[in-house]
C-alpha beads as a LAMMPS data file, in Angstrom:
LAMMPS data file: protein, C-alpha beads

324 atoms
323 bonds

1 atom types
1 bond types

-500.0 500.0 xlo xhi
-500.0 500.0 ylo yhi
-500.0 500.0 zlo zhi

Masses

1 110.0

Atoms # bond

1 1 1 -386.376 45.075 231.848
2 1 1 -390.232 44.192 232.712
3 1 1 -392.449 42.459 234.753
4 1 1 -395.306 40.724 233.205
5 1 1 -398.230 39.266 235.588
6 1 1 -400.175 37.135 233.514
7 1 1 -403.956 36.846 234.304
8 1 1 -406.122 33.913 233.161
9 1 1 -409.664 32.528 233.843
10 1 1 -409.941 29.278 234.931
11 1 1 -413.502 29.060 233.063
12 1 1 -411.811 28.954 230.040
13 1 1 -409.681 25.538 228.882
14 1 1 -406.372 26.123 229.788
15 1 1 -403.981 26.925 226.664
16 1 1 -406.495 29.475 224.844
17 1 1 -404.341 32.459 225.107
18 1 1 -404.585 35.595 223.560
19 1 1 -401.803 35.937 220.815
20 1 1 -400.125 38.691 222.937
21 1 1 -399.858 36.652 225.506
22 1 1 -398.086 34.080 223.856
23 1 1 -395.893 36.327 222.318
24 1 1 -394.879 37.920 225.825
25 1 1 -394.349 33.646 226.946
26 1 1 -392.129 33.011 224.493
27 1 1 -390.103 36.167 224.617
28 1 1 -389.354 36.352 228.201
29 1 1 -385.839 35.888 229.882
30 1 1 -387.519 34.011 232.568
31 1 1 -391.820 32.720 232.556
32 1 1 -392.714 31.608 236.399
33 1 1 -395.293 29.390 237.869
34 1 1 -396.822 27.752 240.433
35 1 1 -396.338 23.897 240.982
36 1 1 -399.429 21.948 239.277
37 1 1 -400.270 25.182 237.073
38 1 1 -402.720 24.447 234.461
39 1 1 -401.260 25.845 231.695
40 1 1 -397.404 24.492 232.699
41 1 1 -398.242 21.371 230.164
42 1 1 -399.493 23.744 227.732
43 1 1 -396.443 25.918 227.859
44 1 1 -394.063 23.052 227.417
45 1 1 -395.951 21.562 224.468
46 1 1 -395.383 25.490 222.920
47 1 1 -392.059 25.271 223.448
48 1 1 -391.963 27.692 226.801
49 1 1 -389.988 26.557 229.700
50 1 1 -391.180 27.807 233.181
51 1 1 -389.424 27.720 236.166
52 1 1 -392.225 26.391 238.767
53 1 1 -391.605 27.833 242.454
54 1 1 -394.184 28.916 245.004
55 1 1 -395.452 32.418 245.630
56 1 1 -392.426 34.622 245.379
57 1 1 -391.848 37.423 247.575
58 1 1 -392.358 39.938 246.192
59 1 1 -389.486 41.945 246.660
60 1 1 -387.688 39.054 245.058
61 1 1 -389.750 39.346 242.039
62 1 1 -388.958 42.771 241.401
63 1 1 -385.549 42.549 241.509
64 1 1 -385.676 39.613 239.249
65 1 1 -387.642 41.501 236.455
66 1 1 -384.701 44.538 236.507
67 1 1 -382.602 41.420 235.452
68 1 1 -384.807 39.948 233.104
69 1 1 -387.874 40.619 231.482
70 1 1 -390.389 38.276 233.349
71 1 1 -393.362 36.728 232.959
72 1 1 -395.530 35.816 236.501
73 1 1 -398.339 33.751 235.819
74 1 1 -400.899 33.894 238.464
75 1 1 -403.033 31.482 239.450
76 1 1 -406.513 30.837 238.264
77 1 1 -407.977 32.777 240.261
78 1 1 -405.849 35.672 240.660
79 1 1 -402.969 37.052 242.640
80 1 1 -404.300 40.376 243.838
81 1 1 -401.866 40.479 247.397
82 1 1 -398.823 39.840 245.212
83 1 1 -399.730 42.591 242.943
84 1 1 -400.824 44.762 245.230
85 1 1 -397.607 44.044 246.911
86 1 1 -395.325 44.818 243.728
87 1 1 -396.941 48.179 242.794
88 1 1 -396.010 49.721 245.962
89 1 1 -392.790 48.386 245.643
90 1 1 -392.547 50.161 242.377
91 1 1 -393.909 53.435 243.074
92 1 1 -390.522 54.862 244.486
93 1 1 -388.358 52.642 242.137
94 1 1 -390.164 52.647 238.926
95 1 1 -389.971 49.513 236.961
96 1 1 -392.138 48.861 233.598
97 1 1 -395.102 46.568 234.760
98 1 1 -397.484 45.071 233.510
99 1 1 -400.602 42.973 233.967
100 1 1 -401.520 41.253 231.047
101 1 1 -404.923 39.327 230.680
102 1 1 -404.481 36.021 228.884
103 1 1 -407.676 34.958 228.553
104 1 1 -411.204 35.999 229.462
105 1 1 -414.724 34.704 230.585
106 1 1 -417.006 34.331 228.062
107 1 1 -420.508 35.197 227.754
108 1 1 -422.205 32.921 229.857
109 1 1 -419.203 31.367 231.615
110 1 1 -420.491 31.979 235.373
111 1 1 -422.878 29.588 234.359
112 1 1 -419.911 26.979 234.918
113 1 1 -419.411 28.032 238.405
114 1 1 -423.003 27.369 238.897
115 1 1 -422.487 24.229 237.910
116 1 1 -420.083 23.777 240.218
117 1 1 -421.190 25.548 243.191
118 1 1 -424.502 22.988 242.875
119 1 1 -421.996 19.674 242.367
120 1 1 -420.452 20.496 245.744
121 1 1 -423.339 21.308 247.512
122 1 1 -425.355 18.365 246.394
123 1 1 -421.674 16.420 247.636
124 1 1 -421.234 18.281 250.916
125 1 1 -424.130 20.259 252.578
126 1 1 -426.752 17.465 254.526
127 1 1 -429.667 19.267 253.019
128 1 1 -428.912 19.735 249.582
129 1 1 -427.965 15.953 249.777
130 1 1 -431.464 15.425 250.528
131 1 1 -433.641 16.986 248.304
132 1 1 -435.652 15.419 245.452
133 1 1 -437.656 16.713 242.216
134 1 1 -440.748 17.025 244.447
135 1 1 -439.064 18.713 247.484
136 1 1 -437.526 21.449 245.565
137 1 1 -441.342 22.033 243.921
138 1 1 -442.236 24.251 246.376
139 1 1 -439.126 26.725 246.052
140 1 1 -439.107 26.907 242.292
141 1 1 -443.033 27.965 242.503
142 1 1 -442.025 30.338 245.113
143 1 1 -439.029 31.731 243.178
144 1 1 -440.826 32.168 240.082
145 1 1 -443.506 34.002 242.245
146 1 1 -440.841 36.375 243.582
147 1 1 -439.554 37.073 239.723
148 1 1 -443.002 37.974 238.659
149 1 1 -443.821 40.415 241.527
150 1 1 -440.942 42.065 240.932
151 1 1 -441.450 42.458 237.889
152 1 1 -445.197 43.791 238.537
153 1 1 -443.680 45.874 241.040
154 1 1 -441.215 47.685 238.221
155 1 1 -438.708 46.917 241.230
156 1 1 -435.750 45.854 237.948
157 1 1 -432.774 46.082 240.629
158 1 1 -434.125 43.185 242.308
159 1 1 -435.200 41.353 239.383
160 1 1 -431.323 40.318 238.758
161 1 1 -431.414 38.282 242.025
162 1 1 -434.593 36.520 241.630
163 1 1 -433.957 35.368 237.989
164 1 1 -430.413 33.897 239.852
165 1 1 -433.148 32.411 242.678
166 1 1 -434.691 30.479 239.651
167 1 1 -431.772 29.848 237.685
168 1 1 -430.411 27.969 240.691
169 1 1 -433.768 25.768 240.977
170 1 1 -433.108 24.594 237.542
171 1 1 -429.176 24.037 238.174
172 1 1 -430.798 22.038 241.393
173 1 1 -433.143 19.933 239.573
174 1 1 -430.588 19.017 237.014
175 1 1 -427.614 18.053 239.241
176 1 1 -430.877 15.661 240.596
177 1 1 -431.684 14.444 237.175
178 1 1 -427.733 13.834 236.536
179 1 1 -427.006 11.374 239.244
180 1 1 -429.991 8.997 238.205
181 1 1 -428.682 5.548 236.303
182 1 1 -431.419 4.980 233.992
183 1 1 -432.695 6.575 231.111
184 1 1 -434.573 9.603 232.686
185 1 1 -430.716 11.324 233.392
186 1 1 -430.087 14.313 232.036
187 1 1 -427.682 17.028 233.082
188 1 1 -428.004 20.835 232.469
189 1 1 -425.561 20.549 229.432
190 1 1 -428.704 18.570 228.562
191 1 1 -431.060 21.447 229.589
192 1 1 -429.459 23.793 227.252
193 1 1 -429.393 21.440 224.451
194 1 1 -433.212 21.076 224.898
195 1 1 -434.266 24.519 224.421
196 1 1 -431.374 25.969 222.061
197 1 1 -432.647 22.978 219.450
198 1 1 -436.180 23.916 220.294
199 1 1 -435.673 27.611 219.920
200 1 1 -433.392 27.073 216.238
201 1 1 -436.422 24.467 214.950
202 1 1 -438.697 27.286 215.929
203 1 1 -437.597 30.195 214.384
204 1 1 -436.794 28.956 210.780
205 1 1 -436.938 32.756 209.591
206 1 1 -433.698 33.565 211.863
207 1 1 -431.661 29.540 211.535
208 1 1 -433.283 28.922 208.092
209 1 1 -434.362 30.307 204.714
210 1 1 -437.973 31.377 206.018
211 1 1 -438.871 34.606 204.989
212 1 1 -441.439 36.562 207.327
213 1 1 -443.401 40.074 207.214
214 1 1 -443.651 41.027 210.659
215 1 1 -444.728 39.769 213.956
216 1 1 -448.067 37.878 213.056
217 1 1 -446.135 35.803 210.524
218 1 1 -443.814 34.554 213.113
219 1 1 -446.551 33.420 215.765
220 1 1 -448.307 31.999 212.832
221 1 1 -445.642 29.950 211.614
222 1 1 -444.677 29.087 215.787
223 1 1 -447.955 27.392 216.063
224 1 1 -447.585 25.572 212.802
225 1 1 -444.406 24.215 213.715
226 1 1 -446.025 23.505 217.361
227 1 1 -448.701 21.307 215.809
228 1 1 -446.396 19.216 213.886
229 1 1 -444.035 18.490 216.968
230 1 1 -447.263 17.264 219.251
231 1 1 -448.345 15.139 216.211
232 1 1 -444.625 14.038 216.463
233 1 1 -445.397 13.005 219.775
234 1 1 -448.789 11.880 220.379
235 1 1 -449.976 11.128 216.733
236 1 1 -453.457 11.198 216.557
237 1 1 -453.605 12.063 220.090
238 1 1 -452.468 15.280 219.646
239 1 1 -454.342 18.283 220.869
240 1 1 -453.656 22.036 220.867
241 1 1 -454.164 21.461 225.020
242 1 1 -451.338 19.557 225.180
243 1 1 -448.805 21.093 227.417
244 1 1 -451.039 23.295 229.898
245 1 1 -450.222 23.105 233.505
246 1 1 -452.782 22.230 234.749
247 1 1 -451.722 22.964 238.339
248 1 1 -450.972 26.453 237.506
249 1 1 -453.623 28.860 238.470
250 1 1 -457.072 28.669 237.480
251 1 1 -457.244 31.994 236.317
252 1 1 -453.983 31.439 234.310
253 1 1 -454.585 28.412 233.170
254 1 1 -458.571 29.509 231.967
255 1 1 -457.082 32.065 229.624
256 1 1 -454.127 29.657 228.281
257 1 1 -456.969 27.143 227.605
258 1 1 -458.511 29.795 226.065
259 1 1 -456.197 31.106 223.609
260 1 1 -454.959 27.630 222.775
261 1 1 -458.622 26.754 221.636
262 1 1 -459.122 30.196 220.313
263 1 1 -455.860 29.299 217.941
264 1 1 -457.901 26.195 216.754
265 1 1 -461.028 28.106 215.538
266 1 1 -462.957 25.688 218.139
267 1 1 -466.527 27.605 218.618
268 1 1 -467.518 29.264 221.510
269 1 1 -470.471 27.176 222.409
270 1 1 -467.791 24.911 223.610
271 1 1 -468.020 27.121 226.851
272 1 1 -468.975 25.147 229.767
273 1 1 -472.452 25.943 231.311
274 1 1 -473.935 25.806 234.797
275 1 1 -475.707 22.482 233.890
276 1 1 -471.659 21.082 233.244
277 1 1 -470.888 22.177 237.314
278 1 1 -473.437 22.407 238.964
279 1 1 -473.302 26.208 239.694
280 1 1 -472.972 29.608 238.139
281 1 1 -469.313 31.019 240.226
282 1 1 -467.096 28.793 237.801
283 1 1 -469.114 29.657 234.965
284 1 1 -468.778 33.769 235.582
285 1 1 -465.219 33.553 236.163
286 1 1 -464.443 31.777 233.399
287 1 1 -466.188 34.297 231.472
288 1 1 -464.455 37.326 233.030
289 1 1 -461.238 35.697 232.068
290 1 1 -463.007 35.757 228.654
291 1 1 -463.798 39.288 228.867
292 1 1 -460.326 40.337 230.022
293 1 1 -458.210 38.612 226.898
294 1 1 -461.551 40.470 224.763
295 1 1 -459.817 43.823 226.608
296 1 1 -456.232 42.909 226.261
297 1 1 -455.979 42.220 229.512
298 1 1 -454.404 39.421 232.165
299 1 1 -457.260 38.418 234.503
300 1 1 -454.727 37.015 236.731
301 1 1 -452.930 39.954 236.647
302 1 1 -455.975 42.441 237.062
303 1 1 -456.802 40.348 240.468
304 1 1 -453.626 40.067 241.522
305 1 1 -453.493 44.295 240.940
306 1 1 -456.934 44.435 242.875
307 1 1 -455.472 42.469 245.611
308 1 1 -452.397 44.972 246.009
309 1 1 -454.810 47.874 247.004
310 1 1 -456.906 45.793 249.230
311 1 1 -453.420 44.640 250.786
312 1 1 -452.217 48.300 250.881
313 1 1 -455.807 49.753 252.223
314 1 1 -455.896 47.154 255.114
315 1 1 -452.188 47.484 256.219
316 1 1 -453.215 51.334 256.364
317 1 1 -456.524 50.486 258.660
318 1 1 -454.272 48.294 260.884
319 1 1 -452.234 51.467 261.603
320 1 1 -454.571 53.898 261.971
321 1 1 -456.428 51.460 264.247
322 1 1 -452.736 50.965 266.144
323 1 1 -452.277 55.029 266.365
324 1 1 -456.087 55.446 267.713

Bonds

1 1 1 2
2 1 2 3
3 1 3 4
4 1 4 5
5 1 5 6
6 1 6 7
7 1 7 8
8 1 8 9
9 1 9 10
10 1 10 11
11 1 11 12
12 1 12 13
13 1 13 14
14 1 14 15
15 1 15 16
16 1 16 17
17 1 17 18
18 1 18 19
19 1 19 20
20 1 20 21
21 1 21 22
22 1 22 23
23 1 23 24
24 1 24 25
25 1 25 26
26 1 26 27
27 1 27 28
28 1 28 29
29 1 29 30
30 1 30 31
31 1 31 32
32 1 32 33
33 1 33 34
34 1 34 35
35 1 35 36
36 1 36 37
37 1 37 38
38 1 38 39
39 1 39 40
40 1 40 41
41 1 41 42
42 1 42 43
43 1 43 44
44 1 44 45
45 1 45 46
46 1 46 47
47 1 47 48
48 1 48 49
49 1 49 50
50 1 50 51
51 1 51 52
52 1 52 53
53 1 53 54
54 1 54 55
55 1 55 56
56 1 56 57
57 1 57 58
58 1 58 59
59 1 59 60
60 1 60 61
61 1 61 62
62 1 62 63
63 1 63 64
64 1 64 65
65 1 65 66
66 1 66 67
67 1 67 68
68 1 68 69
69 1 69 70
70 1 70 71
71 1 71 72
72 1 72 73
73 1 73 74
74 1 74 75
75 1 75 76
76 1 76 77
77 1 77 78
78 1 78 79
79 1 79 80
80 1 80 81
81 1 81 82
82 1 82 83
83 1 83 84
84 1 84 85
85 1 85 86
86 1 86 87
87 1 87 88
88 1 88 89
89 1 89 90
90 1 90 91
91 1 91 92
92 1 92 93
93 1 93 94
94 1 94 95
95 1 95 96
96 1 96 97
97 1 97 98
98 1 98 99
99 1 99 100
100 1 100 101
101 1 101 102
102 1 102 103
103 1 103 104
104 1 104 105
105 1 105 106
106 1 106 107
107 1 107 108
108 1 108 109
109 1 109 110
110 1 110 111
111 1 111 112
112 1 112 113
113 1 113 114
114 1 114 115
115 1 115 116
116 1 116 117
117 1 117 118
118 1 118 119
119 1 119 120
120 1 120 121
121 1 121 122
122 1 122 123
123 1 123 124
124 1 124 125
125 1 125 126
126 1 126 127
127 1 127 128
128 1 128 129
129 1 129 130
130 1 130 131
131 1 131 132
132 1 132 133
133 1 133 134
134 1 134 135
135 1 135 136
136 1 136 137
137 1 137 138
138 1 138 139
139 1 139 140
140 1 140 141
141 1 141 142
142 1 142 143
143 1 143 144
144 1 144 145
145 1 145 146
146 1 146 147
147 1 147 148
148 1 148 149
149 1 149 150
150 1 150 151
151 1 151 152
152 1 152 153
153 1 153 154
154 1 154 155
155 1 155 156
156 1 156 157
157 1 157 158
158 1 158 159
159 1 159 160
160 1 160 161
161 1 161 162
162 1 162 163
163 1 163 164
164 1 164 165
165 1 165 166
166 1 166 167
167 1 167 168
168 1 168 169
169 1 169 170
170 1 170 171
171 1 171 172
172 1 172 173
173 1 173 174
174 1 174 175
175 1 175 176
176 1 176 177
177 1 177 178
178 1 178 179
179 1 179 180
180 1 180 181
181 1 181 182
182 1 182 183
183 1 183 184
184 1 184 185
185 1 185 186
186 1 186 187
187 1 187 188
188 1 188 189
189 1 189 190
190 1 190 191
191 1 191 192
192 1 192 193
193 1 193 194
194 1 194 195
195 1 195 196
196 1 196 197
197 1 197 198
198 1 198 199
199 1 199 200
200 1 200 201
201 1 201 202
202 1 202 203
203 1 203 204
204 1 204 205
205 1 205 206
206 1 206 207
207 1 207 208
208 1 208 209
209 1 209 210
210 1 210 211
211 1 211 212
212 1 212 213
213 1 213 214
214 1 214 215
215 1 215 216
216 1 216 217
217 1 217 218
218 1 218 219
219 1 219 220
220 1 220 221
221 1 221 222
222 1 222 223
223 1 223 224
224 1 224 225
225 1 225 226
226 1 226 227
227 1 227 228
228 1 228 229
229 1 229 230
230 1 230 231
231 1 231 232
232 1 232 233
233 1 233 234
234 1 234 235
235 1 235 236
236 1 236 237
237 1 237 238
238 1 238 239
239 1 239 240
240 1 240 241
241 1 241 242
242 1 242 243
243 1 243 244
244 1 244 245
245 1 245 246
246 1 246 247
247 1 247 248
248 1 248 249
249 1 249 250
250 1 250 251
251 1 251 252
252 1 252 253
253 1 253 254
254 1 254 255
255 1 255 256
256 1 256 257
257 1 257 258
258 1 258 259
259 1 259 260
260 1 260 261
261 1 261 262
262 1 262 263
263 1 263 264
264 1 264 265
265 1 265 266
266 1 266 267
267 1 267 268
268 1 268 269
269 1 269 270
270 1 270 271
271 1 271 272
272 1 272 273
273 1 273 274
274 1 274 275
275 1 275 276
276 1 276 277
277 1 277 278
278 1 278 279
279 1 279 280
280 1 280 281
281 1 281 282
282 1 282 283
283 1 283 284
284 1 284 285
285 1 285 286
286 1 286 287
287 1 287 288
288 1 288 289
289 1 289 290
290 1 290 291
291 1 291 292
292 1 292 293
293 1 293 294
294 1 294 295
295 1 295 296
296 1 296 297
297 1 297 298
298 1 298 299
299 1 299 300
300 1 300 301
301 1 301 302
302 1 302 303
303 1 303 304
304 1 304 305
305 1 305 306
306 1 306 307
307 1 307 308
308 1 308 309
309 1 309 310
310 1 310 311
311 1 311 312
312 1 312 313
313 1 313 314
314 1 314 315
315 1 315 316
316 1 316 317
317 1 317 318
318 1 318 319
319 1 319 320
320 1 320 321
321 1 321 322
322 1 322 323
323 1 323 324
């Protein structure tokens, strides 16, 4: 005789079992369940009757399995004191048990608790409740601010928990977008929809029968396929500018307007001049971003790198001063 504890996710539709775990349903002396358990009108469509009772004890249990082989199946999200509680029951009085996983998460599938997580908040917390597109601006700047000094930082073990920080500003701003009534609602299933079509559309050589030679062949063929989406969109309109932030910052969004021209072939004269602002600052700093992308470099990144030492160097002065 044997005791079977079967283990399921509830991120996964109830009824997608594993083939073993069918078979170990279906040959039990006795399957039992919880009241209301997903899977109980799955199990009686498959033939399997289950005896629904609450939590057993699980002394009770034990004894039942040297009876009968039996199938437990826990809830959705687990039964860890019962089976804690039936192992040491078992360790003086052996009995063949087992725990048997009937289903598991798939790649991706905490996304759905996300999802979740953000429904109920936006439902129950008072602040949540409250926020908008524009008051969640600020955090989603921050958070992405966070990701990328970590990143600059090489500090990896933290990166995990700030790419969570921004993945939870784009849950946000689509549980927003999902409870509008008019055609500007979107949810995140929406999201995802977006950019999977957008990345398949632009990578032909990986979804299609494009054949590339390397790297420059794929960035050619991404602006090409670029081009022909903002004609799409704006017709005659269309410009290789369309799409830069520009609230982003100015030395970030110099050297995107830069390399978006560069990609046209649009001549360097094109530069603007003192006589276009009046003074010369603009002028040299938008030719240092210039010279940076000329050295392979990130001008925003180079000042932000400058900045670190100054930080560093006056944080040290402060303490010496402190000490003296």
């Amino acid at each position: 005789m044997s005791l079977t504890l079967l283990a399921t996710t509830h991120r996964v539709a109830p009824g997608l079992l594993t083939w073993k775990a069918w078979d170990a349903l279906r040959s039990a002396g006795r399957v039992l369940a919880r009241p209301g358990h997903p899977l109980l009108p799955y199990l009686r469509d498959a033939g399997v009757t289950a005896e629904e009772t609450a939590v057993p004890d699980p002394a009770a249990l034990v004894a039942a399995a040297r009876e009968a082989d039996v199938v437990w199946i826990a809830a959705p999200e687990g039964d860890e004191d019962l089976m804690r509680a039936v192992g040491a029951l078992v360790v003086s009085d052996p009995l063949d048990v087992e725990v048997l996983h009937g289903s598991y998460d798939l790649p991706g599938a905490r996304l759905l608790d996300l999802v979740a997580v953000m429904e109920r908040l936006r439902r129950e917390c008072p602040w949540d409740r409250e926020q908008t597109h524009e008051t969640l601006v600020p955090y989603l700047l921050e958070e992405s601010y966070e990701v990328l000094d970590t990143i600059e930082n090489g500090d990896y073990g933290a990166l995990r928990e700030e790419l969570g920080d921004v993945l939870m500003q784009v849950a946000f701003h689509s549980e927003v977008a999902s409870e509008r009534t008019d055609d500007t609602a979107f949810t995140i299933d929406d999201v995802a929809a977006g950019i999977v079509d957008k990345l398949v559309r632009r990578h032909p050589h990986v979804f299609a029968d494009v054949a590339v030679a390397g790297a420059d062949e794929v960035n050619a063929n991404w602006e090409q396929i670029k081009a022909a989406e903002r004609a799409a969109k704006s017709g005659a309109d269309a410009s290789a500018l369309d799409g830069v932030p520009m609230g982003q910052p100015a030395l970030s969004l110099a050297a995107q307007l830069q390399r978006r021209a560069g990609r046209t072939g649009a001549p360097g004269e094109l530069a603007p001049t003192a006589a276009d602002t009046g003074n010369d600052l603009g002028i040299r700093l938008f030719a240092l971003v210039r010279e940076a992308a000329d050295r392979g470099l990130d001008a925003e990144a180079e000042l932000r790198a400058v900045s670190r030492v100054f930080r560093d160097r006056v944080r040290a002065w402060e303490r010496r001063r402190t000490r003296d």
